[in-house]
N, C-alpha and C positions, 0 to 999 in steps of 0.2 A: 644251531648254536655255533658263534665261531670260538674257531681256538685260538688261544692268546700265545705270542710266539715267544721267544726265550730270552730272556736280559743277555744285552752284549756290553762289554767293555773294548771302543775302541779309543785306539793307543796309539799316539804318534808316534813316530820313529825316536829321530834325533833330536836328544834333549830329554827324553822320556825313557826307553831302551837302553841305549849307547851315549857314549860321549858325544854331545855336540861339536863338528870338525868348527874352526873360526869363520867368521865371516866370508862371504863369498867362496866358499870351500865347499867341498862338499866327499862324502864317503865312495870313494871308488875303486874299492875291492876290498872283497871281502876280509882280507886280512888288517882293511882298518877299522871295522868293524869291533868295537869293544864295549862291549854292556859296563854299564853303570854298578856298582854297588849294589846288589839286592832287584835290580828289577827282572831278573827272569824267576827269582824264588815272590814276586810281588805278582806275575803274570800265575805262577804254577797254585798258587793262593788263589784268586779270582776265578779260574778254571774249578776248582775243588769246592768251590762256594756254587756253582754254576753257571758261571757269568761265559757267553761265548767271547774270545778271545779275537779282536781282528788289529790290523794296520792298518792307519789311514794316513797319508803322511802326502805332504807337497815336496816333489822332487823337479824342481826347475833347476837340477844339473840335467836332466836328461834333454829340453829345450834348447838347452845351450851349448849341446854337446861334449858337456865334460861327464857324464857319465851313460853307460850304455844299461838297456834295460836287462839285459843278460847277466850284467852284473848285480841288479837290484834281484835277481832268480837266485844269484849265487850266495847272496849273504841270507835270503828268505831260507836255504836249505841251514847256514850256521844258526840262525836263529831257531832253526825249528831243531837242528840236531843237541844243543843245548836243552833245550824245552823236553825233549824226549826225554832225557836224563830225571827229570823231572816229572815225568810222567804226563806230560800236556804238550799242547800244541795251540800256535795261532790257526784259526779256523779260516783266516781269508787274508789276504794283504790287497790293498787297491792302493793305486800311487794319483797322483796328479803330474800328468810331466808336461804341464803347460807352463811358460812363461807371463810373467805379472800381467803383461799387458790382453793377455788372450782372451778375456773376458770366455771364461769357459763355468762350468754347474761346478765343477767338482774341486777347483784349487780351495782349499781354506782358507776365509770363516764360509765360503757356500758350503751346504748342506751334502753337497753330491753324492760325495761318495759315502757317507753312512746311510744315505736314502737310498745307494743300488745295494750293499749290502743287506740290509732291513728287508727288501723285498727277497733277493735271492735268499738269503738265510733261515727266514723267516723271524723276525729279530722284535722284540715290540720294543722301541725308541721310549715309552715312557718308562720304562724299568731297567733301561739301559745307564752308561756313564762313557765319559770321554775324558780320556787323560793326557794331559798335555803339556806342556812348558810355553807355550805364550799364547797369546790373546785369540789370531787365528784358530786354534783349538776349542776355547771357550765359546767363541760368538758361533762357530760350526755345529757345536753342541746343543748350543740354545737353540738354533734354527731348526735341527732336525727334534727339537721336543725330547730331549738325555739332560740326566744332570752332568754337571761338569765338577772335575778336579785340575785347577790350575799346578803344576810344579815350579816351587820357588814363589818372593813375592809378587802380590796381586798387582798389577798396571790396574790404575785409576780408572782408565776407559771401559773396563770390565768387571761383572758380579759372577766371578766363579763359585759354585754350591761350597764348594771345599779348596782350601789352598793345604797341600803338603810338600814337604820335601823332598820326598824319593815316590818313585812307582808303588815301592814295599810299605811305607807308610802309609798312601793311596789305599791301598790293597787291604790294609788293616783299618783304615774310616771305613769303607764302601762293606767289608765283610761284617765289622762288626754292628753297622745302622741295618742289616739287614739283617741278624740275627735276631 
């Protein structure tokens, strides 16, 4: 008999997490690093319900060398020092640090990187969710077989399972269809 592995919620970064820096920007140091309203008490929720907690986030500042991956180490320690407080943790962060054009698995909407977590974790993708703030996040979700929560409204090009607000509104659909 196999055993069935453990629902996971992953979680984009920016836009989901933290503030999204503008256009063409991007977060490089940890000190700009500023959680959003409620989503570390929406991630410490999801953890308490069972759900594994991870990152999955496209970093093409690192491609283009405006940010170092040292730095994506540094803010992974604010994020989880936060989370402590809270009594939880992210379980795994995976980044993409490829550039648009690099045709690689793992940038979003490919699948990659919840597919190398799922195996290393032991994760089962159908019981899983992906939360995100745009489309890349949804169609990633879909492909790896998780339902999905869009944050903010829905783009036409996409059927997100759920559209909310915040992570912490997220975090109260996903807990409460599970209870």
């Amino acid at each position: 008999m196999s055993r069935v592995g453990r629902p996971a919620v992953f979680l984009d970064r920016d836009g989901t997490l933290n503030t999204r820096p503008p256009s063409h920007s991007y977060v490089s140091s940890p000190d700009e690093f500023a959680w959003l309203d409620g989503a570390a008490e929406g991630v410490a929720l999801l953890a308490r319900a069972g759900y594994a907690p991870a990152v999955v986030s496209n970093q093409r500042g690192i491609a283009r060398g405006l940010v170092e991956e040292r730095v994506l180490r540094q803010i992974e320690v604010r994020i989880q020092d936060e989370l402590a407080a809270r009594d939880c943790r992210i379980e795994a962060f995976r980044y993409c640090p490829h550039d648009l054009d690099d045709q690689c698995a793992c940038r979003k909407p490919a699948p990659g990187l919840l597919l190398e977590l799922a195996r290393e974790l032991d994760l089962d993708l159908g019981r899983s969710w992906v939360i995100g703030d745009s489309e890349s996040d949804v169609l990633a979700g879909e492909a790896a077989g998780c339902k999905t929560v869009l944050l903010g409204a829905p783009p036409s090009s996409c059927r997100p399972d759920r559209v909310a607000g915040s992570l912490l509104e997220a975090a109260r659909l996903i807990t409460a269809e599970r209870a």
